[in-house]
N, C-alpha and C positions, 0 to 999 in steps of 0.2 A: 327449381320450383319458384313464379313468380309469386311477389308478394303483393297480398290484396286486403282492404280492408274491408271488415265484416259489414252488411249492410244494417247489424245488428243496431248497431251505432247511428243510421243515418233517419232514422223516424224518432218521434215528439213523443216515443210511449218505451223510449229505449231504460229509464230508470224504472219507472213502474213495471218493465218485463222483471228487469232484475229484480226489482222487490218483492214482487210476486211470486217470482223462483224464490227467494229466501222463505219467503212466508209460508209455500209449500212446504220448503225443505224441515223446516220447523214443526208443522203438523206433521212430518214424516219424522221425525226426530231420527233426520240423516243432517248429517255433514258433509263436504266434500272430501273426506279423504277416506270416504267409507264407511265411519264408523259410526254405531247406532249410538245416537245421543238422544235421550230422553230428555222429555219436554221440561221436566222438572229441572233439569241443566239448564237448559234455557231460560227459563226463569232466572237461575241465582244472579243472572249476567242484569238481572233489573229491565230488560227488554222483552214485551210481551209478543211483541209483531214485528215478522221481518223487516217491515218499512223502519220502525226503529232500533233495529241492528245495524241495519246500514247508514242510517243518516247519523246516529250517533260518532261513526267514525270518522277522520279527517277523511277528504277526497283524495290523497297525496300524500307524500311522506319524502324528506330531504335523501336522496341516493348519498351517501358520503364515498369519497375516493373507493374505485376497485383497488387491491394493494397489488404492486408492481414491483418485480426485482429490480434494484440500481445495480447498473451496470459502474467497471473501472475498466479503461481503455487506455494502452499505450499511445504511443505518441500518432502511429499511423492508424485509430482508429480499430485495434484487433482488440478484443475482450482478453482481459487479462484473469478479471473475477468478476462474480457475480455474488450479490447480498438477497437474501428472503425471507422471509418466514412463509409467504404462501409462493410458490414456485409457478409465475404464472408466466405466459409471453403471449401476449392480446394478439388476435391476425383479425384481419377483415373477413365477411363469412366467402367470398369467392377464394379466399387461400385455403380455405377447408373443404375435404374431399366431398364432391355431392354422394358419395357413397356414406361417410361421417353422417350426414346431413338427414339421408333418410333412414339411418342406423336408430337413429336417437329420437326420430316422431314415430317412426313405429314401432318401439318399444315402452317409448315414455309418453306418447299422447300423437292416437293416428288421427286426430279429428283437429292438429296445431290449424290449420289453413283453413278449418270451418266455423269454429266456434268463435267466440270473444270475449275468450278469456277466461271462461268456465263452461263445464262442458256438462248440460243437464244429461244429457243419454248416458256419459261415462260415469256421470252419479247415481243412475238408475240402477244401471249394469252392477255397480259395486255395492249398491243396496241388494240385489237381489241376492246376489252372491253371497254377502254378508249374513241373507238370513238364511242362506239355503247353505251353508255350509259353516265349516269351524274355523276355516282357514281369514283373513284379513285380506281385502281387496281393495286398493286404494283409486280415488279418481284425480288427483294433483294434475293438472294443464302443465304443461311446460312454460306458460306464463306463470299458475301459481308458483314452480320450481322456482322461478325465475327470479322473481318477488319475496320468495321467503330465503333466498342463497343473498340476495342484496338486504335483505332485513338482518340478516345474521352476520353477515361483515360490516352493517352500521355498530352492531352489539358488540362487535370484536372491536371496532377502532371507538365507539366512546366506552369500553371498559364495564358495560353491563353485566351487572351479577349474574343475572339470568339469560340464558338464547334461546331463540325456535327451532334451534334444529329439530332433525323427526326425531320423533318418540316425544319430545315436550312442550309442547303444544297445548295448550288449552284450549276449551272451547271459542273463548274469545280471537284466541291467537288463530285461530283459523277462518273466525270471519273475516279478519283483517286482510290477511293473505287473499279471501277471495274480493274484498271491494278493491284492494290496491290493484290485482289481476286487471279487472274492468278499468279501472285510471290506466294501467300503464298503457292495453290497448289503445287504449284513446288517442298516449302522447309519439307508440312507436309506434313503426309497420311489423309485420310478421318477419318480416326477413331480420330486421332491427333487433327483437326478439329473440330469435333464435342464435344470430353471434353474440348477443350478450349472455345469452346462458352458457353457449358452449365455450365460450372465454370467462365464465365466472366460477363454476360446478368442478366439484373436486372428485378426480376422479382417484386419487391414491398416496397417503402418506402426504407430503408437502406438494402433492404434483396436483396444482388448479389449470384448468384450461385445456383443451385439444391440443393443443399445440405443444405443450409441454407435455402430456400422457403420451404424444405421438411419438417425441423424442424418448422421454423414459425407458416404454417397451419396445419401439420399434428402429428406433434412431435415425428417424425419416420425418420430415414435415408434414403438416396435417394435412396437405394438400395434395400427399401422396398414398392417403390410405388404400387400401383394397377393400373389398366386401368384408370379408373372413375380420382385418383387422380393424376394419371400422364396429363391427357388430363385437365384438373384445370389450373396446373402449367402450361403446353405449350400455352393454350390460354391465360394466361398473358401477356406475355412477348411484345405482339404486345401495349397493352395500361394498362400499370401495376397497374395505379391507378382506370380506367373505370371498369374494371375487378378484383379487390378487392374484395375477396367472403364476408370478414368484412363489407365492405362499401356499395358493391352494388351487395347481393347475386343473386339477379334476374339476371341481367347482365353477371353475372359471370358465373349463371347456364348454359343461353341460350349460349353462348360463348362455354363452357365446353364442351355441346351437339355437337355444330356442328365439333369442333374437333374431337368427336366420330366416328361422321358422316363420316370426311376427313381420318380417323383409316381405319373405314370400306372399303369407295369406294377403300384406295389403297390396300387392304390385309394386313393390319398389324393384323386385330383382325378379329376373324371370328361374324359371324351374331349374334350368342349365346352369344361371349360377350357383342357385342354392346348394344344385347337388356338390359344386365343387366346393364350395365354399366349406360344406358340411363335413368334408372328406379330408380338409387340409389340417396340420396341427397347429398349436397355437404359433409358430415361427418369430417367436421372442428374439430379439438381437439388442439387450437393455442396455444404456447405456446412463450413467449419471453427471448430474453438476450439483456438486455441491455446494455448498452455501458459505461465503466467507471465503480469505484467505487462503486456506489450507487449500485448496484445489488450483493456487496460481504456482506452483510449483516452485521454478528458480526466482521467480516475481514476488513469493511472498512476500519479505520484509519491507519490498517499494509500498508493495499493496496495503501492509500493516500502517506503514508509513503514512498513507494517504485517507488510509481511514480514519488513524487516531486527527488527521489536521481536519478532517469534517469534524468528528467529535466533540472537539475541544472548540470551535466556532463558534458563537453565536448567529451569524449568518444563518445556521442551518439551525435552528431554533433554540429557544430562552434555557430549556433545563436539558441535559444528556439524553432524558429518556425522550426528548421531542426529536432531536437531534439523530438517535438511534431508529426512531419510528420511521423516520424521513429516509433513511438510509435503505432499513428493510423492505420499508411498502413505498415509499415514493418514487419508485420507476426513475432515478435519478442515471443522468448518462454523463459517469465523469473523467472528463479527455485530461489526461496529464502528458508529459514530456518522456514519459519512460521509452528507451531504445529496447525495445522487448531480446531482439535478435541478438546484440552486444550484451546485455545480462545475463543471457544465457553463457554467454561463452565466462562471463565475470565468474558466475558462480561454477561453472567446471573447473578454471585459474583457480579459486578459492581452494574446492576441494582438494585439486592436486597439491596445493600448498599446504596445507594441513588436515592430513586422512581424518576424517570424521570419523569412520570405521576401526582406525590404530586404535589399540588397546591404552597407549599412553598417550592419547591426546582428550583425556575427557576433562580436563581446564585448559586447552590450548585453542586456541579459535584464528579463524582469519576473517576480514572482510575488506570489499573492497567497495567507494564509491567514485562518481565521475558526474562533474560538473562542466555544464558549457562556457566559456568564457563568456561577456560582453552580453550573456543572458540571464547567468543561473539555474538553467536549466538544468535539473539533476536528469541524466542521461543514460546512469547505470545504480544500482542499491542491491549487492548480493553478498554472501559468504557461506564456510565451509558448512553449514548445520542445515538440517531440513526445519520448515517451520512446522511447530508443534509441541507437543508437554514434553518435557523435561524426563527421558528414560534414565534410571539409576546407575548410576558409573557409567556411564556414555556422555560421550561428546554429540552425540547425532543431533538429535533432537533439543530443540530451543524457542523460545515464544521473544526471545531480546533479540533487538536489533541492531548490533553491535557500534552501526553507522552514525545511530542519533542520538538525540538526549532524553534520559528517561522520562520525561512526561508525553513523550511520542512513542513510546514503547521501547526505547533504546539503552543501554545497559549504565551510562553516565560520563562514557567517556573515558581515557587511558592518558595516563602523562604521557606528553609528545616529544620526551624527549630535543633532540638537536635538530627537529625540524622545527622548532620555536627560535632558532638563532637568526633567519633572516631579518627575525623583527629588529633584534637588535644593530644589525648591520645598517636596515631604514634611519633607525635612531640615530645610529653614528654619521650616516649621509647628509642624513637632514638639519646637523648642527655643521652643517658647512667641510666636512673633512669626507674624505675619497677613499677611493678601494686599495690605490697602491701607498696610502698613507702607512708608515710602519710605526709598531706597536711591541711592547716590551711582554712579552707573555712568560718570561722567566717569574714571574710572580706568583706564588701558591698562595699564601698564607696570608689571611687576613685577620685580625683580631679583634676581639670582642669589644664592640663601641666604632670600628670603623666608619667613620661617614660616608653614606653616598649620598649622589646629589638625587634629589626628589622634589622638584620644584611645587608640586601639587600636594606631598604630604604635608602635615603638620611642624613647620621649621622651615620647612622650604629641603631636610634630610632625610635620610633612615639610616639604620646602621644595623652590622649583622653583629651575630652571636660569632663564635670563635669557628673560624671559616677556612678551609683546605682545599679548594678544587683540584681534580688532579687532571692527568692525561693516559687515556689509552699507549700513549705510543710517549715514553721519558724525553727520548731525543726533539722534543718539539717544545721545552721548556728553556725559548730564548727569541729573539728578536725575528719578527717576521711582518711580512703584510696583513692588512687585513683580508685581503684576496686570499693568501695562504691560509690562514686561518680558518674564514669560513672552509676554503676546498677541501681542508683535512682535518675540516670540527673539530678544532682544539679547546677545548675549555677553556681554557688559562689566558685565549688569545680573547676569546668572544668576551671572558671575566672584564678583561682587560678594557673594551669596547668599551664595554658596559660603564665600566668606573669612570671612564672620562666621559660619560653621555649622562642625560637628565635621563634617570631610569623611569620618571614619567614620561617622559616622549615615546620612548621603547613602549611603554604598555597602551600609550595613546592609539598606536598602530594595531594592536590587538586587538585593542576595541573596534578600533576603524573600522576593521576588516571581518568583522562579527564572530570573535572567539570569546568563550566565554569558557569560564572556571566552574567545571561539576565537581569539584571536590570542596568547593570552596563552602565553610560553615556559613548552613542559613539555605542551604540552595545554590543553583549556578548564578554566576554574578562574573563580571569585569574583571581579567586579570589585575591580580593590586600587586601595587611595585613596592608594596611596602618590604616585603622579603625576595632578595637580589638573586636569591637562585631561583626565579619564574625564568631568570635568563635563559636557563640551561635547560627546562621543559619541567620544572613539579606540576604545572597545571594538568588540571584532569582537563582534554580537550575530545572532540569527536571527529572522526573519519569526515564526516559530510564538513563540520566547520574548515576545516584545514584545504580539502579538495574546491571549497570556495575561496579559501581567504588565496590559495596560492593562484588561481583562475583570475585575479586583481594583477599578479606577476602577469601574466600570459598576456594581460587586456590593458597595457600601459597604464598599472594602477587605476581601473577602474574596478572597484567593486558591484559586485550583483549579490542580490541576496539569494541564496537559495530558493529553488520554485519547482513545485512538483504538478501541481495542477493548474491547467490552463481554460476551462470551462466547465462551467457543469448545470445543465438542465433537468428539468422534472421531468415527467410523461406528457405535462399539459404545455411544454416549449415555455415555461418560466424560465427565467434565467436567474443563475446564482451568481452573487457580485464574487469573483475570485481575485487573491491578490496579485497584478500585472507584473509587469518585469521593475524593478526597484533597482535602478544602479547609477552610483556618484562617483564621482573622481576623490580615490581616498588619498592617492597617495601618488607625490610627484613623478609623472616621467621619466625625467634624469634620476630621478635616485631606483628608479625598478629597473631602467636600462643598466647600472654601474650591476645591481644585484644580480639581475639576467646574465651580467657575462662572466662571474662566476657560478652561478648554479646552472649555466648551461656543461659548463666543462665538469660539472659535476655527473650529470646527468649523462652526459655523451661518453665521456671518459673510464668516466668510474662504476657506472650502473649498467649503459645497454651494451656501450662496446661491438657500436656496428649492426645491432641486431632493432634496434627503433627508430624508424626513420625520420632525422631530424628537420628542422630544427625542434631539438627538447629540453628543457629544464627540470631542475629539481633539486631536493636535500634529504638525507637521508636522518635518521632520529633509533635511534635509543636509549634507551632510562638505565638506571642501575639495576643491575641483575637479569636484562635483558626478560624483562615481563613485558614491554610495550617496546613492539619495533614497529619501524614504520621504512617508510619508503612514499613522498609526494612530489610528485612530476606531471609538466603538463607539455602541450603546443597550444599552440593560438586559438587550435579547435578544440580542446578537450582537455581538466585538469582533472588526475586520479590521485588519490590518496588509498594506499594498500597500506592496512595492520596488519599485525599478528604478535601473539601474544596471550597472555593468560585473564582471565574472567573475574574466577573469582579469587585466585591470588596474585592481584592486579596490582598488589602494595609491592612496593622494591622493596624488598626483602629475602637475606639470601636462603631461607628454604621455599624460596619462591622461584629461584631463578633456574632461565631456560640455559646456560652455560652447562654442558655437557650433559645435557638431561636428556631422558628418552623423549624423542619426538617422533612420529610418522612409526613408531614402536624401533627405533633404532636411536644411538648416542649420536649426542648435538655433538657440534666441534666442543672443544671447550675455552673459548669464546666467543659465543653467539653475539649477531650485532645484525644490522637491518640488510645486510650483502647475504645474509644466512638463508632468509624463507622471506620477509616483505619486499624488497630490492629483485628477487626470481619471480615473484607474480605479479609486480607491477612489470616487468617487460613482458612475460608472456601475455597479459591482459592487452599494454599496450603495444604492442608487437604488430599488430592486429587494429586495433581502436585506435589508432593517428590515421588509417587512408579514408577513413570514414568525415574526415573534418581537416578542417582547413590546417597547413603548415605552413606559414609567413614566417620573416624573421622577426625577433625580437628587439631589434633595434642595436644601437652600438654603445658601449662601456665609455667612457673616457679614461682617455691613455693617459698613464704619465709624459709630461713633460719631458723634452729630452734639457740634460742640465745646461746650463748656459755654458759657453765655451771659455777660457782662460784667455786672457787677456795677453797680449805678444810680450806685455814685459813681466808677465808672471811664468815660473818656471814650469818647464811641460812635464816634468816628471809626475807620478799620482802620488800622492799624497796616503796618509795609512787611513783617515778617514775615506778615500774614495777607494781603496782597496780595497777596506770592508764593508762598503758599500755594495761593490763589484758581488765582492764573498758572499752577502747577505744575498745580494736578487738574485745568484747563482743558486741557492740554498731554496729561495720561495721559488724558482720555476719546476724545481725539482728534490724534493727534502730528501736527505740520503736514507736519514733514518727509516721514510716509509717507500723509498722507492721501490721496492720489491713486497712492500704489504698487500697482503688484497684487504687487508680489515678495514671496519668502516671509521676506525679509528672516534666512534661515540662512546665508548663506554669510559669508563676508569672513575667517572666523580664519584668518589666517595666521601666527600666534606658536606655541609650541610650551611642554610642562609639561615641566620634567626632562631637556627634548633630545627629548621623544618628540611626534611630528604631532599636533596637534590638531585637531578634524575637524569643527565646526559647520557 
C-alpha cells in the first residue's frame, strides 16, 4: 500500500480544522479514546476552548532512543548472546509481511491512509457506541498508538514516576497524544508510521516488535507471515497477555478470527482466504532467546567474561547503572575474538575431565583457556560447570569463572604450582649463566634468618623462616643441570636457581608478563619476592594470566596482553573506543629460546607423546596436596593453560587433597599430580586446536661447549673430575631414579618460605 500524505495538511485552514474538531469534541464531551468526558473535566484542565487545549501544548516532544538488544558476537561474526530488557529487532516495513501489514490497519485503524492522524468518524462511531451501549469502544489512530508507545519508552528511559500506558491516562494525557498525532504526521509519511509502530508495540511478555513476536510464536521472520499468523500477532497488541496463544489458546483463537473477520469486511483478503485462514489452527512453533549469558551455553563464561569488561568501563558510561542501560537497550554489536567452534570442543575436554554430574566431584572443577600468541587474543574460555546458580551438593552448576579474576566474575585464582618455575629459569638466564650450567640440588634445608639476594627489597635481602623444600622423587637430591631440573621439576634444583639469582629479577618477569597475586592481602598485586617459596607457585594465579604469560614463550618473548573484544558499536553506528592489541618485548630472545628447548621436551616427551603435533612446549604444575593442578603448553599459534582442582578447598591442606580421593566418583591414584586429569585435557583440547594455527619452530637452545681438548704434553688418561663429569651428563640425559616414572614429579614440597605454604 503506497504511502501518501493527507491533503489535510496542505491548505492555510489545516490548524483551525483541528481546533475546531477539539472544540466540537469538548461541547460533545467525547474524547478520542471513546470515553464520555464531561465538560466539567474539561474545565479543571484550566482550558475553556479547544483552540486553548491545543495551543497550550508543545508542537513536539524529544523521541528518546527506541531500546535495542546488544548483541555478543564471536570472532566470525555468529551471535553468541543477546542482552534486553525489551526484546526487540527493528526490520525495514518491506521485511514485514504485506499480510502483517493489513493485519494491524484493519483491526487497529481501517482509515490509517485517510485521515491525519485522528480520525473524526472513528470518534463519532465510538461516541455513538459508547452511548448506546455498556460496553467501552475506543478510537486510538495507529498514529495516536504510535505516539503514546514512544511517550511511554521516553517515561521508562527517564525513570518517570508515572506512564500513559492504557488504562492511565488522564484527560490531559490524551489531548497530548492527539496534538503530537498531527505533529508526527507532519514530520513522517504513512508508510514511516506504520514500521515505527510495528517495530515499537509489544505484542507479549518481553517480546516488542514484529519481528521478534514472529520469531517468538512462529519461528519465522516477519517477512514470512501468513494471513491466519499475521491476524494472531495483530490481535495481540490490544491485550498482549489475554491473548497469549501459550496461556489462553481459546482466547487467542476467537480474537485471531475476528481480525479475520475485520481482513475480510475491509478488502484486504478476499472470501477464499478468509475461509481458510478461519479453519486453520493457531500452528504455534515457539521458539525462545533468552536474555543474558545463560542462553550462550558452552560460551557462557567468555560471554560473562565480556560483559563484566563493558561493566566495569567507563567508556561505556560514568556509573554501572548507565553502563547496564547501554548494554540492555543500546542495540550495542560487540565483535570479540572468541573461536565459538573450538570452545565448544574446550568445554566437552573439560567435562570429560571432570564429570560435572560424579557425585564426588562437587568441589572438583576444570577449566580450560587459550590465547593467540603475538596477539592476545583469547581464542577459547570454557570448563566443566554449566553457567548458572549454584545447585546444593552439585558440581553442575556455577556463576565463577574459574579462568579470571574475581572482579570479572572469576573465582581468584589457584597456586600455580611448578608452572611458576620457568620464571625462575628466565632469572637464572638473565644474570648471564645457561641451561647446561650445573647446580647442586642436594640442599634441603635452609634455616631461619637465611639471606637471599633481593636487590629491590629493603637491604638489598630477605630471608626465610626455617625452610625444607623437598622432592617428589629422593633420588634427584644431588648434582644436576639446570635443564634436568626444570624437565623433572625438582624443587631443590629450582630452590637452588633461585638462591644464586636476585629473587627480584625472578618476580620482575612475573610482573612482565602480567601475573598477578589473588591471594595477596589487600587485593591482587605483583608477585613479592619478599617470601622465596613464590618460587615454587604459593601465588594465587589465574588460567587466562598464565595461557598469556606462557603465549610470550611461543612469540620470542613478546608479550600481549590479554584481549577479548575487538569492536563494539551502537544501533546508531557510533563507535566505542576498545582496547587494541597491547604487546612489548618483555623478555630476551636468547633466554625463551634456552627455556623453549627444555619445555619443548617437556611437552613432547613427557605430556603428548606423539599425540599433538608439534612443534610444542610446556610445564606442567602442582601445589601441595594436589588441589591446584595444571598443565600450560602452547605453538606458535595458540597457548592453553588447563586446571583442575578444587574451588572451595583450594588451601593446600591435607583434608583438602585430591591424592587418592574420589574423583569422576572412582579413587584418584594415590599420588595425583598434573599427568592425572590437567596434562589428559590439555592434549585432547590440543590434540585438535594446534591445525587450526600456525606451528613454526621455536628457535634453537644454546649447546654446551664441547670441552677444550688436552694438550699433547698433558696425559690422555681422564681424570676423576672428568669421570664424574661423564657420570653426572649421563645421569641429567636420563635420571635412573625416574626413568621408569610417569609421575609428574611436582608434588613432595612440604617446607614452607617465611611461615608461608609452599605449593610445588
Amino acid at each position: 500500500m503506497a504511502a501518501k500524505k493527507s491533503p489535510f495538511f496542505d491548505t492555510a485552514t489545516t490548524l483551525g480544522k483541528v481546533v475546531a474538531f477539539f472544540g466540537i469534541s469538548a461541547l460533545c464531551g467525547v474524547l478520542a479514546a471513546g470515553m464520555l468526558v464531561p465538560i466539567a473535566a474539561i474545565a479543571k484542565t484550566g482550558l475553556t476552548t479547544g483552540n486553548n487545549i491545543v495551543t497550550a501544548l508543545p508542537s513536539s516532544f524529544e523521541k528518546l532512543p527506541i531500546p535495542e538488544p546488544s548483541k555478543i558476537l564471536d570472532a566470525d561474526g555468529k551471535t553468541i548472546a543477546t542482552f534486553y530488557q525489551q526484546n526487540r529487532q527493528p526490520v525495514k516495513l518491506d521485511d514485514i509481511s504485506p499480510n502483517m501489514r493489513k493485519a494491524i490497519i484493519s483491526v487497529e485503524d481501517e482509515r490509517f491512509y485517510e485521515h491525519s492522524g485522528i480520525d473524526p468518524k472513528g470518534i463519532a462511531r465510538a461516541v455513538v457506541s459508547n452511548l448506546t451501549s455498556s460496553s467501552r469502544s475506543g478510537a486510538s489512530t495507529l498514529t495516536q498508538q504510535y505516539v503514546n508507545n514512544l511517550l511511554v519508552n521516553n517515561q521508562i528511559l527517564t525513570g518517570a514516576d508515572e506512564t500513559t500506558v492504557s488504562g492511565n491516562k488522564d484527560y490531559a494525557d490524551k489531548i497530548r497524544e492527539l496534538k503530537y498525532a498531527v505533529a508526527i504526521e507532519k514530520e513522517m509519511s504513512k508508510d514511516e508510521i506504520l514500521e515505527g509502530y510495528l517495530n515499537l508495540v509489544l505484542f507479549s511478555g518481553r517480546e516488542y516488535g514484529v519481528q521478534a513476536a514472529a520469531q517468538r510464536f512462529y519461528s519465522i521472520d516477519a517477512k514470512d507471515l501468513n494471513v491466519q499468523q499475521s491476524a494472531m500477532l495483530a490481535g495481540m497488541v490490544q491485550l498482549p497477555n489475554v491473548y497469549n496463544p501459550q496461556n489462553n489458546p481459546e482466547r487467542s483463537m476467537d480474537r485471531r478470527n475476528k481480525v479475520l473477520g475485520n481482513m475480510y469486511r475491509a478488502g484486504a483478503i478476499t472470501k477464499k482466504e478468509y475461509d481458510k485462514a478461519v479453519k486453520s489452527d493457531l500452528e504455534l512453533k515457539p521458539s525462545s532467546s533468552p536474555s543474558g549469558c545463560t542462553a550462550a551455553d558452552e560460551n557462557a563464561y567468555f560471554c560473562d567474561y565480556v560483559t563484566n569488561l563493558i561493566l566495569t568501563d567507563d567508556a561505556y558510561g560514568k556509573t554501572k547503572e548507565d553502563r547496564e542501560n547501554l548494554l540492555y537497550r543500546g542495540g550495542l554489536e560487540i565483535k570479540t575474538t572468541l573461536n565459538s567452534k573450538l570452545n565448544k570442543k574446550a568445554a566437552k575436554d573439560a567435562a570429560k575431565a571432570i564429570d560435572p554430574k560424579a557425585k564426588s566431584n562437587s568441589d572438583i572443577f576444570s577449566s580450560i583457556v587459550s590465547v593467540e600468541p603475538g596477539t592476545g587474543k583469547i581464542l577459547t574460555m570454557a570448563q566443566n560447570t554449566t553457567y548458572g546458580p549454584e545447585i546444593k551438593n552439585s558440581g553442575e552448576n556455577t556463576y565463577y569463572n574459574f579462568a579470571v579474576e574475581r572482579s570479572l566474575g572469576g573465582a581468584g585464582g589457584f597456586q600455580g604450582g611448578s608452572t611458576m618455575k620457568p620464571y625462575t629459569t628466565l632469572g637464572w638466564l638473565s644474570e648471564g649463566n645457561r641451561m647446561y650450567d650445573k647446580i647442586n640440588a642436594k640442599k634441603q634445608h635452609f634455616d631461619a634468618g637465611d639471606k637471599w639476594k633481593a636487590s629491590c627489597m629493603p637491604g638489598g635481602t630477605t630471608v626465610t623462616a626455617d625452610w625444607t623444600p623437598t622432592n617428589a622423587s629422593p633420588g634427584f637430591f644431588r648434582k644436576m643441570t639446570v635443564d634436568t631440573g626444570l624437565y623433572w621439576s625438582i624443587n631443590t634444583a629450582t630452590v637452588q636457581e633461585a638462591f644464586r639469582t636476585d629473587l627480584c629479577t625472578i618476580a620482575d618477569y612475573t610482573k612482565k608478563l602480567g601475573l598477578l597475586d589473588h591471594g595477596a592481602k589487600g587485593g591482587p598485586a605483583p608477585i613479592s619476592p619478599a617470601n622465596p617459596s613464590f618460587i615454587l607457585g604459593s601465588a594465587e594465579i589465574t588460567p587466562l594470566s598464565q595461557a598469556a604469560a606462557f603465549a610470550a614463550f611461543a612469540n620470542k618473548g613478546e608479550y600481549c596482553e590479554p584481549r577479548a573484544i575487538t569492536s563494539v558499536t551502537d544501533k546508531d553506528d557510533n563507535k566505542y573506543k576498545v582496547p587494541g592489541e597491547s604487546c612489548s618485548q618483555q623478555v630476551d630472545p636468547t633466554y625463551v629460546a634456552d627455556l623453549n628447548g627444555t619445555l619443548k621436551k617437556i611437552a613432547t616427551n613427557r605430556v603428548s607423546k606423539g599425540r599433538v603435533s608439534g612443534p610444542i612446549a610446556g610445564k606442567t604444575g602442582t601445589n601441595n596436596y594436589a588441589t591446584s593442578t595444571w598443565f600450560v603448553g602452547y605453538t606458535t599459534g595458540i597457548s592453553t593453560a588447563a586446571w583442575v582442582g578444587r574451588l572451595d578447598g583450594k588451601a593446600a591442606k591435607k583434608e583438602n587433597e585430591l591424592h587418592a580421593a574420589m574423583v569422576n566418583d572412582k579413587k584418584a591414584p594415590w599420588m595425583v599430580d598434573s599427568s592425572t586429569y590437567a596434562a589428559p585435557l590439555w592434549v585432547d583440547f590440543m590434540e585438535e586446536a594446534v591445525h587450526e594455527y600456525e606451528r613454526n619452530n621455536f628457535g634453537s637452545a644454546r649447546r654446551q661447549p664441547p670441552p677444550p681438548k688436552p694438550k699433547p704434553e698433558e696425559d690422555d688418561s681422564k681424570s676423576d673430575s672428568n669421570s664424574e663429569d661423564k657420570k653426572e651428563k649421563k645421569e641429567d640425559s636420563k635420571p635412573k631414579e625416574e626413568s621408569s616414572s610417569t609421575s609428574d614429579s611436582d608434588n613432595g614440597n612440604r617446607g614452607n618460605g617465611n611461615g608461608k605454604k609452599s605449593d610445588d
